[in-house]
PDB file of N, CA, C and O in Angstrom:
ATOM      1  N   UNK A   1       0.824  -1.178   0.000  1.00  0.00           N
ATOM      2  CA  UNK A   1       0.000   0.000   0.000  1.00  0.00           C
ATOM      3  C   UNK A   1       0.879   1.256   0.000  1.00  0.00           C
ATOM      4  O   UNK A   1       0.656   2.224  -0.727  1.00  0.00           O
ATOM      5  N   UNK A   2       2.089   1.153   1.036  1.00  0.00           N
ATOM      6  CA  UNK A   2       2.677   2.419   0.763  1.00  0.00           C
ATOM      7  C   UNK A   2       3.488   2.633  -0.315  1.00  0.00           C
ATOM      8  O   UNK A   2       3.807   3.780  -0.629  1.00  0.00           O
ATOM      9  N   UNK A   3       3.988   1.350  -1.127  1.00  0.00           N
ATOM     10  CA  UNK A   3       4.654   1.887  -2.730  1.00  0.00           C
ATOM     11  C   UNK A   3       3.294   2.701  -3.576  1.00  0.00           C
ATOM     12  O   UNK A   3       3.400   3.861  -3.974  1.00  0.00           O
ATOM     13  N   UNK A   4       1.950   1.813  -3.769  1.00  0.00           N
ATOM     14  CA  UNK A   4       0.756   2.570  -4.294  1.00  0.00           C
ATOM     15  C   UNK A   4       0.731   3.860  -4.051  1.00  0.00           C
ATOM     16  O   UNK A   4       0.493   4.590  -5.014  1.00  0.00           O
ATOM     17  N   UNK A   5       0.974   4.496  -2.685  1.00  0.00           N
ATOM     18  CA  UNK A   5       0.798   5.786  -2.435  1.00  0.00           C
ATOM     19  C   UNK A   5       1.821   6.502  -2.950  1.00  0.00           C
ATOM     20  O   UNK A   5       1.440   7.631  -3.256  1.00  0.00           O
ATOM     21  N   UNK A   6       3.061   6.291  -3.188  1.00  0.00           N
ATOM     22  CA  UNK A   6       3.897   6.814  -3.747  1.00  0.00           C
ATOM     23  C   UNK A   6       5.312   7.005  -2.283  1.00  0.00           C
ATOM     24  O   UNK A   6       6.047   7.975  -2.098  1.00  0.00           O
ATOM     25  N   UNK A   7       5.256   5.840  -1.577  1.00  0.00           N
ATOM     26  CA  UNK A   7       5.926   5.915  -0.462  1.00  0.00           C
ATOM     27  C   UNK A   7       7.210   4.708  -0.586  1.00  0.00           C
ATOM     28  O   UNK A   7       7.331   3.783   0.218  1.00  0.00           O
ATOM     29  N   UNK A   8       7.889   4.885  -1.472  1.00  0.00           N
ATOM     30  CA  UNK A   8       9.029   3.359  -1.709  1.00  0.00           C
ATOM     31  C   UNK A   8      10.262   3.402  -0.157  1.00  0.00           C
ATOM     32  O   UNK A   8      10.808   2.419   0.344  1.00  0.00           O
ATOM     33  N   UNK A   9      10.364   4.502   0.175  1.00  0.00           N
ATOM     34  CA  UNK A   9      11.205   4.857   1.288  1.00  0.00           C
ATOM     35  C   UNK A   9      10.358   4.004   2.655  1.00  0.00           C
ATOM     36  O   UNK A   9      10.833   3.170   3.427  1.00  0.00           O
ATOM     37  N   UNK A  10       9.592   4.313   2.624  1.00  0.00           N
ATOM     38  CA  UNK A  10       8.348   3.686   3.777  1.00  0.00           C
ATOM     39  C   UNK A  10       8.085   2.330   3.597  1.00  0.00           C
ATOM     40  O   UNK A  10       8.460   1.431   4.350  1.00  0.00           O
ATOM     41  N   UNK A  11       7.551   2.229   2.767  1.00  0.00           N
ATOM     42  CA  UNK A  11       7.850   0.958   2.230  1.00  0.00           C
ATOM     43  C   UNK A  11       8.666  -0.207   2.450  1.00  0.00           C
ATOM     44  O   UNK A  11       8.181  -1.288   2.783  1.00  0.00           O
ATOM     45  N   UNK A  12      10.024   0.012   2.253  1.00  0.00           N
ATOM     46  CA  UNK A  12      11.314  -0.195   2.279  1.00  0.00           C
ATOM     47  C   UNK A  12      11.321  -0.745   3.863  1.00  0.00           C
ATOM     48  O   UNK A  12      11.369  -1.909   4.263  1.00  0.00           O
ATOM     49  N   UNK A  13      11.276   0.117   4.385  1.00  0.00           N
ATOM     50  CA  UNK A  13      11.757   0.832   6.163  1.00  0.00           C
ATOM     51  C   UNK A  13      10.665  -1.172   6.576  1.00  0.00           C
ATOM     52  O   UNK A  13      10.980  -2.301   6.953  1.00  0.00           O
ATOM     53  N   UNK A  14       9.355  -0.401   6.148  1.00  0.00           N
ATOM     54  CA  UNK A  14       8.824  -1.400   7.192  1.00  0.00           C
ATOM     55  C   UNK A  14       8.395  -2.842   6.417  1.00  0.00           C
ATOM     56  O   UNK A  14       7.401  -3.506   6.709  1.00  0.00           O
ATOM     57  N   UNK A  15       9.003  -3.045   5.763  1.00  0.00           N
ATOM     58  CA  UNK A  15       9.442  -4.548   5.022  1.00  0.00           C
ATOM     59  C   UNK A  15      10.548  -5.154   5.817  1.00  0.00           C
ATOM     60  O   UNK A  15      10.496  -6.287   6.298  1.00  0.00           O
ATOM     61  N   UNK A  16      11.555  -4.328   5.925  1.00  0.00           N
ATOM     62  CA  UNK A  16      12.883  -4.668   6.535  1.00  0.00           C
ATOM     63  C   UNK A  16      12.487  -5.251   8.087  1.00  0.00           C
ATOM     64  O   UNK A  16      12.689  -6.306   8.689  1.00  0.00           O
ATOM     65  N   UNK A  17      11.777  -3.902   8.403  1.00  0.00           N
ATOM     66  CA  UNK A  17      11.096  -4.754  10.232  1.00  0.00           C
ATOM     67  C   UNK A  17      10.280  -5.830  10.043  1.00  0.00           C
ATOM     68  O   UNK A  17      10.414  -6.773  10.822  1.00  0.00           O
ATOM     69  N   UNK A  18       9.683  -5.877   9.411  1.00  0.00           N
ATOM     70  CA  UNK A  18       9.066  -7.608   8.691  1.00  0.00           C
ATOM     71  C   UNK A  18       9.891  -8.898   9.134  1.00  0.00           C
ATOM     72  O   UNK A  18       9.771  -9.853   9.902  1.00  0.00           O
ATOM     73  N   UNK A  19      10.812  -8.372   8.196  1.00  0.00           N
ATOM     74  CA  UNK A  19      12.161  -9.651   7.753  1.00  0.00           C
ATOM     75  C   UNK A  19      12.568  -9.735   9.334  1.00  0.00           C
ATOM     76  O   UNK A  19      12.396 -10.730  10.036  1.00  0.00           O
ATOM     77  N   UNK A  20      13.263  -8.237   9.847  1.00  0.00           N
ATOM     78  CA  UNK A  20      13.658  -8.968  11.132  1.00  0.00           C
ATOM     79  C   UNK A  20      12.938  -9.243  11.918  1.00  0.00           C
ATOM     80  O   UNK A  20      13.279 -10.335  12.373  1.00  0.00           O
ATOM     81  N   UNK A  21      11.943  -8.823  12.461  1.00  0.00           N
ATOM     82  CA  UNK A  21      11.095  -9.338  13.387  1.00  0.00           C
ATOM     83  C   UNK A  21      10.699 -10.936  12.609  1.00  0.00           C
ATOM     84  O   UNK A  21      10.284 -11.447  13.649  1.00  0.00           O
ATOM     85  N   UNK A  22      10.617 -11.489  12.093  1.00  0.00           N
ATOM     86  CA  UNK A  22       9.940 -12.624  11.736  1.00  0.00           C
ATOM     87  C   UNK A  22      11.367 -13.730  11.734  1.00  0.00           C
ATOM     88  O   UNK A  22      11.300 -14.950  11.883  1.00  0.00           O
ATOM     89  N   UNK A  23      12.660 -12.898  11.516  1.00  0.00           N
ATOM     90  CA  UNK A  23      13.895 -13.810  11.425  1.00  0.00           C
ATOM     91  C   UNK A  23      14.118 -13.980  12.727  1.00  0.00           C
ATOM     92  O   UNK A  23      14.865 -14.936  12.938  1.00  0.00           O
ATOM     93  N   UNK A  24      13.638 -13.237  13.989  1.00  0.00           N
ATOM     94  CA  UNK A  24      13.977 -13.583  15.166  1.00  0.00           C
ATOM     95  C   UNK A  24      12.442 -14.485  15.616  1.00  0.00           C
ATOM     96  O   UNK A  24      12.042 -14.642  16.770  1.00  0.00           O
ATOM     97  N   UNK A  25      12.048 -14.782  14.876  1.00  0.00           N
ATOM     98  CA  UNK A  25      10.822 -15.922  15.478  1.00  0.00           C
ATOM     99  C   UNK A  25       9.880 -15.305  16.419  1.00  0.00           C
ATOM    100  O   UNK A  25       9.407 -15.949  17.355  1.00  0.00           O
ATOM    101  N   UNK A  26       9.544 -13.845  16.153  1.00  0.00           N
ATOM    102  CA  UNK A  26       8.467 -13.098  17.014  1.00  0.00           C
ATOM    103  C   UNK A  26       6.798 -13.698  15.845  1.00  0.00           C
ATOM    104  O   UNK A  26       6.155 -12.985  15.075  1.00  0.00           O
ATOM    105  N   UNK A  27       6.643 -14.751  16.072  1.00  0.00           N
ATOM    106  CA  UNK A  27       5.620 -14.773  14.932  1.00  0.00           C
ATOM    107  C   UNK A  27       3.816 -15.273  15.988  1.00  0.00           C
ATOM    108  O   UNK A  27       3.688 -15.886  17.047  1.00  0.00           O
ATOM    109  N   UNK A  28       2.940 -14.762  15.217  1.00  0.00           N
ATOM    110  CA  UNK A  28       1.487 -15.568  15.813  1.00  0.00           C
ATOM    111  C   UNK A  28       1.507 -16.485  15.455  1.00  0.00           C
ATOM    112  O   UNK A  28       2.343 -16.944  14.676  1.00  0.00           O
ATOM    113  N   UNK A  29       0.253 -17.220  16.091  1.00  0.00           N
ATOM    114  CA  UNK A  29       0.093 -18.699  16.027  1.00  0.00           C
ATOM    115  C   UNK A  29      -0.226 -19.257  14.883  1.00  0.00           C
ATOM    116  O   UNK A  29       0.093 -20.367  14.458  1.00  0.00           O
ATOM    117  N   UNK A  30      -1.091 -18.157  14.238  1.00  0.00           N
ATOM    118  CA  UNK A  30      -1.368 -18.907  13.059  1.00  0.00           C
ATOM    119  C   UNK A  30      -0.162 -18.977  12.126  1.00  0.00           C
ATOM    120  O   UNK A  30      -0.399 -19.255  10.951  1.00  0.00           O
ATOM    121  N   UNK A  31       1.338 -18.721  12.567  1.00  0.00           N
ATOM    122  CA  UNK A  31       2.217 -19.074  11.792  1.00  0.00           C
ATOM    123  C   UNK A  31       3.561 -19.464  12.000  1.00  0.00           C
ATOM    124  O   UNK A  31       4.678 -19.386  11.488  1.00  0.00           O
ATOM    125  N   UNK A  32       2.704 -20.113  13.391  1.00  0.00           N
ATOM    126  CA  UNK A  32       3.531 -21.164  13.908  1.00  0.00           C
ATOM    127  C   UNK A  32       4.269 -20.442  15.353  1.00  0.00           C
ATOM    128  O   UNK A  32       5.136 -21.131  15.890  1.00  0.00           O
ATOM    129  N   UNK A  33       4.072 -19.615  15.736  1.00  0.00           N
ATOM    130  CA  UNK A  33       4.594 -18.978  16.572  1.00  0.00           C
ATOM    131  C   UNK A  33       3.445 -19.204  18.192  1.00  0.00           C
ATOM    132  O   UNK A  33       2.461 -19.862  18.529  1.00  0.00           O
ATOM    133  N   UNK A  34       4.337 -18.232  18.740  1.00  0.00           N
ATOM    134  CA  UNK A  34       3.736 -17.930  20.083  1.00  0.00           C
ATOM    135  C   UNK A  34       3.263 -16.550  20.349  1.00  0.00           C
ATOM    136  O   UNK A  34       2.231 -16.510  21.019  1.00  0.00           O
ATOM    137  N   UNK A  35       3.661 -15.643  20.064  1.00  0.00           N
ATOM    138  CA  UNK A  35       3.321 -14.233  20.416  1.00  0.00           C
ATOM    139  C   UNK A  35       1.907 -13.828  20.014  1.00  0.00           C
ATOM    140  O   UNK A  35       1.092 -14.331  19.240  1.00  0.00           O
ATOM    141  N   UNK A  36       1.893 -12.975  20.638  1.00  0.00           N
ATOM    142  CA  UNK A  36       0.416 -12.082  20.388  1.00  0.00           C
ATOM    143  C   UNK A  36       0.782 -10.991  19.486  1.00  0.00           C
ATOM    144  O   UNK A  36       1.848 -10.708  18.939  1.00  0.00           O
ATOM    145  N   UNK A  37      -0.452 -10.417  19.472  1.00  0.00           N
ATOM    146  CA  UNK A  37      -0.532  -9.747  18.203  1.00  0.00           C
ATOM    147  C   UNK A  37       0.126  -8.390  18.852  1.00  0.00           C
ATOM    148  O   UNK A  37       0.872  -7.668  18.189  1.00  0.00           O
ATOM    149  N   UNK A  38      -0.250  -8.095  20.315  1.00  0.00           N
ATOM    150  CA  UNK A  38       0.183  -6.839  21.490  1.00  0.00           C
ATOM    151  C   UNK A  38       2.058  -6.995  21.002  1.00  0.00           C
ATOM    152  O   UNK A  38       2.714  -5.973  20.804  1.00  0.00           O
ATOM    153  N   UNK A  39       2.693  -8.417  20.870  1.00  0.00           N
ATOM    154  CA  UNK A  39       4.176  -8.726  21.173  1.00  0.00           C
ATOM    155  C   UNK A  39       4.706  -8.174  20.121  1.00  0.00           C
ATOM    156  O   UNK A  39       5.541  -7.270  20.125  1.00  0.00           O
ATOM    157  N   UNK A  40       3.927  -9.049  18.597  1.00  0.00           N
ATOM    158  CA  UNK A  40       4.385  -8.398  17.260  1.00  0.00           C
ATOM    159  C   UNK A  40       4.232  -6.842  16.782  1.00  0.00           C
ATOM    160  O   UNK A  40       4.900  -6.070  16.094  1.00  0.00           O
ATOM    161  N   UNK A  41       3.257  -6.798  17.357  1.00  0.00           N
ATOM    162  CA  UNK A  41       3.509  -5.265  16.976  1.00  0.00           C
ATOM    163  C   UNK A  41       4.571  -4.412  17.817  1.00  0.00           C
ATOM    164  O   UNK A  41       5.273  -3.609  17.202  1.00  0.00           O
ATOM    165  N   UNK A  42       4.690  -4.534  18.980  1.00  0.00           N
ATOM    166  CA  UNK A  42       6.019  -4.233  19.744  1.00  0.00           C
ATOM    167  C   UNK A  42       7.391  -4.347  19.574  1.00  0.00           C
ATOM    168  O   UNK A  42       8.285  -3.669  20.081  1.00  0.00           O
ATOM    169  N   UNK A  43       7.483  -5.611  18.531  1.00  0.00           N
ATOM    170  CA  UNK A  43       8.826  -5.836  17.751  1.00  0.00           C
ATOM    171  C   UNK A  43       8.577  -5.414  16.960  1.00  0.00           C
ATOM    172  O   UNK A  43       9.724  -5.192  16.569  1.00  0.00           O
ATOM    173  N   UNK A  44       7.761  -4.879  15.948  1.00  0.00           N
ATOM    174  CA  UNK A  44       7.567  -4.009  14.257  1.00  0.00           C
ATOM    175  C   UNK A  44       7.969  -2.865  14.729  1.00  0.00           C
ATOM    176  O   UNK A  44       8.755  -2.248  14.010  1.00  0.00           O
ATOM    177  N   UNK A  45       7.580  -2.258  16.009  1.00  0.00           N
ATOM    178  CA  UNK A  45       7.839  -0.501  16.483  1.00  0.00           C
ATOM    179  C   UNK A  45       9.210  -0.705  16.886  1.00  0.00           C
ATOM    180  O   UNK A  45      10.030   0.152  16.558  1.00  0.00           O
ATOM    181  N   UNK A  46       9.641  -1.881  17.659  1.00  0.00           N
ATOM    182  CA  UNK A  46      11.373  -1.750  17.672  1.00  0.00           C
ATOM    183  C   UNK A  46      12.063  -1.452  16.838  1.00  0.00           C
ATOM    184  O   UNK A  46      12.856  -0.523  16.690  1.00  0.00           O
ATOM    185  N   UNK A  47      11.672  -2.512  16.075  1.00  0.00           N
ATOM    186  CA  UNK A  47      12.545  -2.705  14.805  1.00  0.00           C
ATOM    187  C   UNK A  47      12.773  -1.311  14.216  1.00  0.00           C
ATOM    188  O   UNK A  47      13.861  -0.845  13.878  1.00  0.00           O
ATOM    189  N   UNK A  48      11.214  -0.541  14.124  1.00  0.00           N
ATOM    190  CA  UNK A  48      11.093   0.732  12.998  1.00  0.00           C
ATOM    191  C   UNK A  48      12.190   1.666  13.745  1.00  0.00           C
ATOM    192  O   UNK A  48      12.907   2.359  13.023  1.00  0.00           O
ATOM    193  N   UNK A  49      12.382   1.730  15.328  1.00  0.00           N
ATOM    194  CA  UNK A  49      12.888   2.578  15.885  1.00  0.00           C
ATOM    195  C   UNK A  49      14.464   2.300  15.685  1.00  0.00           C
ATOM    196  O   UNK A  49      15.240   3.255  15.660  1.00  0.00           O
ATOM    197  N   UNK A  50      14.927   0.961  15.541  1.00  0.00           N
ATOM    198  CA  UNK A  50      16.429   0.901  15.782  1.00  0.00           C
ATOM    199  C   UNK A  50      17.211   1.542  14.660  1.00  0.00           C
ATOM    200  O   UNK A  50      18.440   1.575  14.704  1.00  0.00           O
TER     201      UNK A  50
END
């Protein structure tokens, strides 16, 4: 959605917190994980912040 808007920088940024948050195994259940949805989003805002 944010390349559509004309946002590839944004975009970019929070793809990358994707990859890492999901390479450190912060995942929900429905994908095989343990965390909540409160946890993952707490590692997406890390990530965006580091």
């Amino acid at each position: 959605m944010l390349d559509h808007l004309g946002l590839p920088d944004q975009a970019d940024r929070l793809n990358r917190a994707i990859e890492t948050t999901t390479a450190a195994g912060i995942l929900t259940r429905d994908l095989g994980g343990t965390a909540t949805t409160a946890d993952v989003t707490k590692a997406l805002i890390d990530a965006l912040n580091a």
